[in-house]
N, C-alpha and C positions, 0 to 999 in steps of 0.2 A: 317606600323606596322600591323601588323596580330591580329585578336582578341582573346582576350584570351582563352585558352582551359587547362580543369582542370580533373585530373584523381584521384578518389580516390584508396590509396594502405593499409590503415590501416580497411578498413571494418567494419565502424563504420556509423551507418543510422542516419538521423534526428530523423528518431522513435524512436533511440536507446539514443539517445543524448533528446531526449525530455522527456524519465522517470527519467532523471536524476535531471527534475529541481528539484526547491527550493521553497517553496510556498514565502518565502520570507525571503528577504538577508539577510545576516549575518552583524552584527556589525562590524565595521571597527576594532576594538578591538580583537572581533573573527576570523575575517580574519587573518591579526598579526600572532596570537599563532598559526595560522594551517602553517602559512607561514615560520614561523622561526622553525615546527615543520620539515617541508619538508626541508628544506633548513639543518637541521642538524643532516639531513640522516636520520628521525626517521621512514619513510615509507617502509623502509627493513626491519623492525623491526617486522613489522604486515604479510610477508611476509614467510612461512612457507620453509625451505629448498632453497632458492634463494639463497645460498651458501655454500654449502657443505664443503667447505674446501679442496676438495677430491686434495691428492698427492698420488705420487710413492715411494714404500717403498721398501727394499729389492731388491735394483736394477731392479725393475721394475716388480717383481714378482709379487706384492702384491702394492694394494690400499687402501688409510688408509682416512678414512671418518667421518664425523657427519652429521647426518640427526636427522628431528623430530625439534619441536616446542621448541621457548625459553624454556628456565629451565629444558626439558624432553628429551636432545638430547641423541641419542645413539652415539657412538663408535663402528667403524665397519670398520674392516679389508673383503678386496673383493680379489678372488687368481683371478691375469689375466689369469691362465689358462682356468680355469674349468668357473669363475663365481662366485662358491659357495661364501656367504658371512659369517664373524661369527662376533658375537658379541662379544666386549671387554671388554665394560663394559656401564655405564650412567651415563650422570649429575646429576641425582637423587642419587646416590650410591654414587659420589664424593663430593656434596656437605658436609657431616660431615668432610672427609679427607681434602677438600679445607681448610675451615674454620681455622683452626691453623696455616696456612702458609702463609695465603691472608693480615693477619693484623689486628689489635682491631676494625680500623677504617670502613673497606672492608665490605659491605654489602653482600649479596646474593638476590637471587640463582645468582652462578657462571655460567659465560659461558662459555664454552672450544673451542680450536682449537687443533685439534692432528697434529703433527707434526713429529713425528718416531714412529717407532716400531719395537724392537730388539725382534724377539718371541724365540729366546737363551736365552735369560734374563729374559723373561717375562718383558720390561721394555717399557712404554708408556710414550713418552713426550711430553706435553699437554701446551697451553698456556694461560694462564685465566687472561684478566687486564694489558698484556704486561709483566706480568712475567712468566720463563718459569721453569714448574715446573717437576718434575717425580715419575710417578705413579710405583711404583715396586707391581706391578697383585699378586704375589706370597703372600709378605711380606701383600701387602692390608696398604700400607701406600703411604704417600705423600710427596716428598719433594723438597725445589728449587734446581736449575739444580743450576750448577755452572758459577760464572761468568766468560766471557771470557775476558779477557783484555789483547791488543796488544798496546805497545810503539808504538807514530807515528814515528817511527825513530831509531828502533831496528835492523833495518838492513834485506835486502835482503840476505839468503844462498845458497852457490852454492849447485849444483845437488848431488856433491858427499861429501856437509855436515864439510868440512874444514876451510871455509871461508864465510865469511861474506861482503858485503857492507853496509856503511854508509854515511852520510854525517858528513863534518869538515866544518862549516860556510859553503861556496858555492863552495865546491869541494866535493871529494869523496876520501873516505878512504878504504884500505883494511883491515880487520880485522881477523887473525887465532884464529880460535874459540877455541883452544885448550889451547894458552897458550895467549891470548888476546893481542897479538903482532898490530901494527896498521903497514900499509905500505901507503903512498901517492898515489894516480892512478891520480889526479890532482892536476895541482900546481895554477894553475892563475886564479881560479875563483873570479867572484864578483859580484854584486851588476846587473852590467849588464851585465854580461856572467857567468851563473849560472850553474853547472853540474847536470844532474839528479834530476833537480827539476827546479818543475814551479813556476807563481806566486801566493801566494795565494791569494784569494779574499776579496775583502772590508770585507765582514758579516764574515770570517773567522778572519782577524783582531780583529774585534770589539768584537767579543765570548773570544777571549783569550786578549784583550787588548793589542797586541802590532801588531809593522809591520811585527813581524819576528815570526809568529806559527809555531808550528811545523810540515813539511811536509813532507811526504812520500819521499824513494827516487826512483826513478824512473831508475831501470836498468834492465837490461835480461842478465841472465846467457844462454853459448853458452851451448848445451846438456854436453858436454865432462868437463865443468866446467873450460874451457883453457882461457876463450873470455867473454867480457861482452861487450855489449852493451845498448849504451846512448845516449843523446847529452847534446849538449852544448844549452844553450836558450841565443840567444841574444836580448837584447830589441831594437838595432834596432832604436834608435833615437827618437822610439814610446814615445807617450804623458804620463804625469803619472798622474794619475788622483788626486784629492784632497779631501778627505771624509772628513767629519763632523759627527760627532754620537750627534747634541744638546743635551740631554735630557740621559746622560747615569746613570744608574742607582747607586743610592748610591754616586753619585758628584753632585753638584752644576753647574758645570762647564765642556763647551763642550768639547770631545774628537776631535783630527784630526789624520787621518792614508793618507798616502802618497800609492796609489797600483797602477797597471800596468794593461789597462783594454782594448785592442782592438777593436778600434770602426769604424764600416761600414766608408767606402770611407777615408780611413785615407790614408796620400800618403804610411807613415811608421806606422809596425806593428813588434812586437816580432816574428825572425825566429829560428824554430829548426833543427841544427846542427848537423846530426846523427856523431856519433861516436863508434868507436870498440877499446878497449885498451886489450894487450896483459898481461894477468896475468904475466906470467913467467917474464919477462920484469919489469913490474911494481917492482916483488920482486926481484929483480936485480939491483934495482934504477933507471930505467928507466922510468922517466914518461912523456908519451908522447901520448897521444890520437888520433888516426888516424882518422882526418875527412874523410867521407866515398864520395867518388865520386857520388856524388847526389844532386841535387839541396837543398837547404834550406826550408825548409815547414812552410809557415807562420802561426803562433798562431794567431788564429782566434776568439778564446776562450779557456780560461784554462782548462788543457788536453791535454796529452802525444801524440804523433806524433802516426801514424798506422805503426807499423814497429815489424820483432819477429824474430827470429830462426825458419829455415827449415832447420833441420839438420845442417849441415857445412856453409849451405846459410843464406843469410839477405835479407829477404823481405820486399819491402821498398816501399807503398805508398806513392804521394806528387801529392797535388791537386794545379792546377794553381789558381791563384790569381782572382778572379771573377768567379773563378769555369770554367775553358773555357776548361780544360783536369783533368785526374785523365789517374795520369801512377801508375803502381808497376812495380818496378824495382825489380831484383833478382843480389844481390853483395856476390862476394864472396872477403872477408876481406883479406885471403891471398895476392891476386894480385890487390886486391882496383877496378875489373873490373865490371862496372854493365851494365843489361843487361835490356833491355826493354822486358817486358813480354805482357804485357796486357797495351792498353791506347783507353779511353772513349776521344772522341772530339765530342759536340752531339752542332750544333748550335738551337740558341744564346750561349745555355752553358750548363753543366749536372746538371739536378739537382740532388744533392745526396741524397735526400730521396725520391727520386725511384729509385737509382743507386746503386751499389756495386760492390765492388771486391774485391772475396772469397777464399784466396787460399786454393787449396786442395790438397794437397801432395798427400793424401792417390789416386788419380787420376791421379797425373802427371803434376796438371795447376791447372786452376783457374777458379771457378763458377762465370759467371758477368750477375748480372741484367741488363740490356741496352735497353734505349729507343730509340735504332736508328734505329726503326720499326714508332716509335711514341708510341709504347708503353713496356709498362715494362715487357719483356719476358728474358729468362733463355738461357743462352748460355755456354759451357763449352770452352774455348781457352788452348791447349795443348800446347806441347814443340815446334812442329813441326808446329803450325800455325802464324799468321800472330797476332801481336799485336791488331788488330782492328780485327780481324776474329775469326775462329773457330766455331762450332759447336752449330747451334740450336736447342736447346733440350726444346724448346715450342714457340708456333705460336699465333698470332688471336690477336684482339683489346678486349685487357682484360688484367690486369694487376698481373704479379708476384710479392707479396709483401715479402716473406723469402724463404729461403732454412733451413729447419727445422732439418733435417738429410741428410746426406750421406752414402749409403749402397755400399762400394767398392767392395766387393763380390760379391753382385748380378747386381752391375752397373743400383744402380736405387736412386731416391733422394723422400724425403717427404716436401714437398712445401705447402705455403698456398700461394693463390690469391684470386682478387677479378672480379668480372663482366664476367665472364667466362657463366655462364648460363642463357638461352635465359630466357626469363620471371620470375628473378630473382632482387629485388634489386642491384643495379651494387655495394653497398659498402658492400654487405653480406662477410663473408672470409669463402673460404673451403678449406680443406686439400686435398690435391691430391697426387698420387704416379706416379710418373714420369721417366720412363725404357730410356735406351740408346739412344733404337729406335725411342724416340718421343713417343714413347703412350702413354697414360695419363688418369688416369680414380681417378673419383672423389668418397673419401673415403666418402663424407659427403654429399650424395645427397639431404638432406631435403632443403626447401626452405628456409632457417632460417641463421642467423650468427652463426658463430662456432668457437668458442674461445676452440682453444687446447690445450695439454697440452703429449706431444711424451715421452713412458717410455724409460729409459736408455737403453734397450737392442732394441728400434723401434720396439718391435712384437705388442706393445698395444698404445692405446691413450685414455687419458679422452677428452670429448666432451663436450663442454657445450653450449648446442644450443638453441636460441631465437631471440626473434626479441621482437622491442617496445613494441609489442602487445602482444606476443607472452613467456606467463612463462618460464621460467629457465628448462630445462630438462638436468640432467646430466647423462652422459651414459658412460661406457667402451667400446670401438670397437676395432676391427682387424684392424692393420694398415698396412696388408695384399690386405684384399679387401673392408673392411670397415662394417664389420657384428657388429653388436650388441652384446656382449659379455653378459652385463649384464646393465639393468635400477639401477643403484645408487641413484636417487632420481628426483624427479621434484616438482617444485616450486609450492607452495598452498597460490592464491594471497585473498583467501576466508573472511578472517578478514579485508583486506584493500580495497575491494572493499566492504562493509558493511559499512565502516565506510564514502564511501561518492564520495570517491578517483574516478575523473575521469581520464580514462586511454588515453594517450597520443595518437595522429592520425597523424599517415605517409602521405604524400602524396606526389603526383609530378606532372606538367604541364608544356608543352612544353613553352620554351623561344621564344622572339619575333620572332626566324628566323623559327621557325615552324617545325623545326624537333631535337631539342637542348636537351634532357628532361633533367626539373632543379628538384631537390629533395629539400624536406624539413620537419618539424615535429611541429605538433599543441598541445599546452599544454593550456588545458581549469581548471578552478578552481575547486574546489569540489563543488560537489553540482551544477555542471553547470547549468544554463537556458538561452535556445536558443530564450527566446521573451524577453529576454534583451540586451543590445546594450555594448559592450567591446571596450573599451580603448584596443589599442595592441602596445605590446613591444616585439622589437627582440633582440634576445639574439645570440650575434655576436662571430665569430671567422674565418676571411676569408683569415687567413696567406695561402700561395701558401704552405706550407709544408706539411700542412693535410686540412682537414675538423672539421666543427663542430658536425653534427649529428652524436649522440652515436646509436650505430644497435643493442646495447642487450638489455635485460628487465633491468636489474638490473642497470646500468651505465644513462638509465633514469628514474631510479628512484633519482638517486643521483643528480640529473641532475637539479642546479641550475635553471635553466626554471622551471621545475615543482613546487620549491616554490615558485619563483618571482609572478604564477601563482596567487597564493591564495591569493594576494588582491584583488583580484578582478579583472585581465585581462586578454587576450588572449597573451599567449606568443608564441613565434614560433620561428625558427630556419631554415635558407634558404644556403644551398648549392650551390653556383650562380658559374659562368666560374670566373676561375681564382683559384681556390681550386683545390686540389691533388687527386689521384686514380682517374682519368677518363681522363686519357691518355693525352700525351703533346698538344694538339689542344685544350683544354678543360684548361689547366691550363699556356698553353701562352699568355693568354691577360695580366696575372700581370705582364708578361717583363717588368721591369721598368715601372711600371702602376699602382704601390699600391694605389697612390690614388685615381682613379678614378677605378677600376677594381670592375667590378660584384654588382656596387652599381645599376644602372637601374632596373636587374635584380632582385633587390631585389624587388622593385618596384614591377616592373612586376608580382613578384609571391603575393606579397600580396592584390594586386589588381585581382588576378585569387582567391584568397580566398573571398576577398569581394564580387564576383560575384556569389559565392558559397555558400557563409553562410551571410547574411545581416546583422546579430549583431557582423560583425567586423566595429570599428566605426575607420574606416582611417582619421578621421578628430581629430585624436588625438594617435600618434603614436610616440612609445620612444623606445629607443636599448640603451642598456649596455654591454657590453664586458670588460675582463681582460687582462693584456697584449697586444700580438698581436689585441686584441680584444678591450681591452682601448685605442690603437690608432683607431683602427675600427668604435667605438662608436662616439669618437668625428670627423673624418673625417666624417662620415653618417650626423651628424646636419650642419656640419660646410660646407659641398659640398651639399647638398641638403634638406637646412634650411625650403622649404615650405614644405616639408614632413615631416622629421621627426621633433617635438615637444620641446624631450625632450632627454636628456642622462646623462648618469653614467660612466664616462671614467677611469677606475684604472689601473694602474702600467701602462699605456700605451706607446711605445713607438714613443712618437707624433715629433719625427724630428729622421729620421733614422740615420742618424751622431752621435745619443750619445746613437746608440743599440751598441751592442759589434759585432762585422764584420760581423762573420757566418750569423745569420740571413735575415737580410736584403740582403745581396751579394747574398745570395742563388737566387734573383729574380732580383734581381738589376744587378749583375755582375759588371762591371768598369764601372761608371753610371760618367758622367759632373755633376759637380755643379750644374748648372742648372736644370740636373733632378732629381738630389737631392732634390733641392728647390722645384720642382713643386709637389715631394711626402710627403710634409712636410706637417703637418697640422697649421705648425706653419704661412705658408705662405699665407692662410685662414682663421685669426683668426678673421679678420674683417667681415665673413659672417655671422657669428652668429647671429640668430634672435628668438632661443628657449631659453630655460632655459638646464645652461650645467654645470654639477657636475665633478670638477675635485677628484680624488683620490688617493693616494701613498704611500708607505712608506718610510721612512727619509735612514732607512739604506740599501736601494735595491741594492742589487749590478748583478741583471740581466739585470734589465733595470734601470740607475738612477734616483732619481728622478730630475736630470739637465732636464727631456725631458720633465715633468708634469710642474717643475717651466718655465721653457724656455714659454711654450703653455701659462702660466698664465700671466707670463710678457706681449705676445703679445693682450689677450682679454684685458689686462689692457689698454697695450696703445692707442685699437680703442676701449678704452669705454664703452668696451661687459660687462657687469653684468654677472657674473659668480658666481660659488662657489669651493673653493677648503679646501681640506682634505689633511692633512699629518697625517701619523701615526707615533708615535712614537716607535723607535727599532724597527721598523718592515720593513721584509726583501720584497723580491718580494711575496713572500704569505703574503700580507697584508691584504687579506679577514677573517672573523671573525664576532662576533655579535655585535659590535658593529659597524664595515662597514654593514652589512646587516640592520641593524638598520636606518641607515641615508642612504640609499640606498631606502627601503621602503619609507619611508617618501617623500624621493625625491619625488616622484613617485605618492603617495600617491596625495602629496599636488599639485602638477603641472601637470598629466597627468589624474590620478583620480578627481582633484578638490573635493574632500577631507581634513577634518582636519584628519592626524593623531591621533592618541591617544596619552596621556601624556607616555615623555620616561620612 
């Protein structure tokens, strides 16, 4: 093992960390309130212009903004040409107009968000409280927009406006809009071979009370309106799961719904059946659905297959089972002949959230991101190439995370990536403009993340660049070469750092093997003081899909760590191998390794902090996570019990057999029982030797709560002391104040040794 080595990246001093102390601490009471204050969002609030609002109006002409402090915000139209900005009007001005629309109840001052602007009309529409209302400039009146309301089941129209699709029970019907005629386009649907629609979900049962909600149908009109395309879903022999609503509201007595839920390593799962049916046909009494020469694509999760019209053609993604290919196929429906275009085969397997495939007509082929560099670089594959080949149109260990535009005229694309520049953050995102030839030059040189935002005609872009440390600055630029058009507003953290608020510190140091660098992010309480000794909890999320650390100002403000902070401990957040954006080497160890991957490492970095700052008190260490991050929590105590203390494990899904398939496969691929089992946390329930808080809600239908009961049964049967929560009616967002509530506490009374305050 290598000794540890620690780099500071947020530039933050002991000197500067030591004006912050506190002559003496806060009551556990007071903590509490600043903690539930931060935790529901209230520290944006003190935060001057950290969100502009700013969108594209007028098809990109025109930028439409608020800037300026609670209750005093302006309205301000910016022209992308010129820059010039004008005022539209102020929340000072609309406050009397608001006031008679908002409701008897509706206090003030109102806040606004502008949303269009027709300057034909003079007409501003604004959204104050979740309703959207309209300002007419002219008249100097206010009023609400109107409501939109769309039938889930009104039918899809063809292009040229004559007909309609619907659903009839589990087939599909034609319908002439004219004289409301109905014609059959399927005869044999059922139950389990359903047309143009999927299954719905538990939580959507239980919202409308029955098995059978109303759902969308799911078809594509062919351009010419001749041809529609669908499929069939068959279930496929798949499990059907069995819900429970205990506790539904206005009964006595429990509810049960029957749904259809795809879960990781199942032998059998829901396939979809593309289909093309011949209108003219159909209204001839013909009905006959022609299965489309293509393999079946397995429902992985509820959600329509990747399939559309290209012109006269059918483009038709299908990802193998474990993720081990992803082809698009091009069929042309006339002759039922399809053609292999484009196929990813990346061993062990693709992951497809660094992967894609893009088709671009307007080009000739198809945009693919592709890791079979090792990392996620931009390739264009034409008519005339080779399914795995074709042209690369960016290089280097650094990763492409979109293709944002396509400019076919000039044969050039607007991409964001990330780790591209040398002494940069490797997870900052910048925008880049990307020519035929490979050149490439980056619109967003600052050192900062840059969250975009591309106007409809690509001449302009909003910017909104920061880092943790680093305030919200929102700018206009050329998305030409990247000039600054015009400064729209930057973030005034003035009132929130008065109030106490310590600002959150980046940092990184190499992992054991000495040239790894692991990232991560320190959230100290308000009112820090470095000559006292912190209890530290990590705040987890190490799915191979993404990462946890948020890179802008404002997303750690929001940032669950930052209130958890304010009882009083060091909380932090570790990037470890086995997480996403830092290339396939970096996020291979979770190959079928969930449970064991990047936990060391976690170790490791927080042990390079202790070596750093001495009032982190490692002899009293606790991690909470949601979801992917609730099984994260509890794996962390339950795999390396004499470290960590204590945990908060919610929605988590603790035996990957009862996640819904996508998930898990994504890392797992076609995994044995066996190494199912060893990723189980279920299979480790006997190691427990801290205090460990289970959490869920009753009607999740992301992750069920089968995975939270399953873990509890097994601490029960080796005797583990535990505690466990269910909420009631609550779906996989079962966080809230009163989870926050007994989450503190937890924590409070076992990690803090602490009483709580009375609830």
């Amino acid at each position: 093992m290598r000794p540890l080595s620690f780099a500071l990246a947020g530039g933050i001093s002991l000197l500067a960390l030591s004006s912050m102390a506190h002559a003496e601490t806060a009551s556990i009471a007071d903590r509490y309130a600043t903690a539930q204050s931060y935790l529901a969002g209230k520290t944006g609030e003190l935060v001057t212009d950290l969100d502009l609002r700013a969108r594209f109006v007028a098809g990109g002409a025109k930028v439409l903004y608020r800037h300026g402090a609670k209750g005093q915000g302006i309205i301000t139209l910016a022209d992308t040409a010129t820059g010039q900005v004008t005022e539209l009007t102020t929340e000072a001005a609309l406050q009397p107009l608001l006031a008679p629309v908002m409701g008897a109840d509706a206090k003030g001052p109102f806040d606004v968000s502008p949303e269009d602007y027709d300057a034909d009309k003079r007409l501003l529409t604004l959204n104050s409280g979740g309703k959207k209302l309209i300002l007419d400039m002219a008249a100097n009146t206010v009023t609400k927009a109107p409501i939109e309301t769309k039938a889930a089941d009104e039918g899809v129209v063809s292009p040229d406006g004559l007909y309609k699709v619907i659903h009839k029970g589990y087939d599909l019907a034609l319908v002439e809009i004219a004289t409301g005629k109905e014609t059959a386009l399927t005869a044999n649907g059922s139950y389990d071979q359903r047309y143009g629609m999927n299954y719905p979900m538990f939580a959507d049962m239980v919202e409308a009370n029955t098995e059978t909600p109303p759902m969308p149908v799911s078809v594509q009109w062919s351009p010419d309106s001749k041809q529609i395309l669908t499929y069939r879903l068959d279930r496929n022999g798949s499990y059907i799961w069995h819900g429970v609503q205990p506790n539904p509201p206005g009964s006595q007595l429990p509810r049960h719904f029957d749904y259809v839920y795809p879960t990781a390593g199942a032998e059998k799962v829901p396939q979809f059946v593309p289909v093309v049916i011949d209108v003219a046909a159909s209204l001839k009494g013909t009905v006959a659905p022609k299965v489309l020469n293509v393999p079946s694509d397995s429902m992985l999760w509820p959600g329509d297959p990747n399939f559309g019209w290209n012109k006269d053609k059918i483009v038709y993604q299908w990802t193998k089972r474990g993720y081990g290919e992803l082809v698009q196929y091009e069929i042309d429906p006339a002759s039922n002949v399809a053609t292999i275009k484009v196929r990813e085969a990346i061993k062990p397997l693709v992951t497809v959230t660094s992967s894609s495939i893009r088709p671009t007509p307007e080009l000739g082929g198809s945009l693919v991101i592709s890791e079979r560099t090792g990392w996620a670089q931009l390739y264009f594959v034409g008519a005339g190439d080779k399914p795995e080949g074709g042209k690369a149109l960016t290089k280097g260990s650094w990763e492409v995370t979109d293709v944002v535009r396509v400019d076919d005229k000039a044969k050039s694309l607007l991409i964001t990536g990330i780790g591209r520049e040398a002494g940069v953050n490797p997870y900052f995102s910048s925008l880049y403009n990307v020519s035929w030839d490979g050149a490439i030059r980056n619109l967003t040189p600052e050192p900062l993340d840059h969250d975009v935002s591309v106007s409809e005609d690509g001449k302009t872009f909003i910017d909104r660049m920061s880092s943790p440390t680093v305030p919200t600055r929102t700018l206009l630029r050329s998305a030409t070469d990247g000039h600054i058009i015009a400064e729209l507003g930057k973030a005034d953290p003035s009132a929130l750092l008065a109030s106490g608020f310590t600002p959150p510190e980046p940092f990184s140091t190499l992992a054991d093997d000495g040239k790894t660098m692991l990232y991560g992010m320190i959230f100290r309480p308000k009112n820090f003081d470095p000559s006292k000794s912190y209890p530290v909890i990590e705040y987890v999320y190490t799915g191979p899909t993404t990462h946890v650390i948020a890179e802008g100002y404002g997303r750690n403000l929001r940032n669950p760590a930052e209130g958890m902070a304010q009882i009083g401990a060091i909380v932090v957040e570790v990037d470890a191998r086995g997480t996403s954006q830092r290339g396939q080497a970096f996020r291979l160890p979770a190959y079928q390794n969930l449970g064991e991957v990047g936990l060391d490492d976690h170790i490791w970095v927080l042990k390079a902090m202790k070596a750093k700052y001495s009032y982190f008190d490692l002899d009293r260490v606790g991690v909470f996570g949601h979801s992917a991050g609730g099984y994260d929590a509890a794996r962390f105590i339950l795999r390396r019990p004499d470290f960590y203390k204590v945990a908060v494990a919610n929605s988590g899904n603790q035996d990957e057999r009862l996640d819904k398939a996508w998930w898990p496969e994504v890392s797992m691929g076609i995994a044995d029982d066996a190494t199912w089992e060893k990723n189980s946390n279920i299979s480790v329930a006997g190691n427990l030797k801290g205090h460990l808080m289970l959490t869920h809600g009753d009607i999740d239908d992301n992750v069920p709560v089968a995975a939270t009961l399953r873990l509890d049964a097994a601490l029960v049967a080796a005797n583990k002391p535990h505690e466990l929560v269910i909420f009631a009616n609550r779906t996989h967002n079962s966080i809230g104040p009163y989870y926050w509530r007994k989450h503190m506490d937890f924590f409070t009374q076992y990690l803090l040794n602490e009483t709580p305050p009375a609830f």
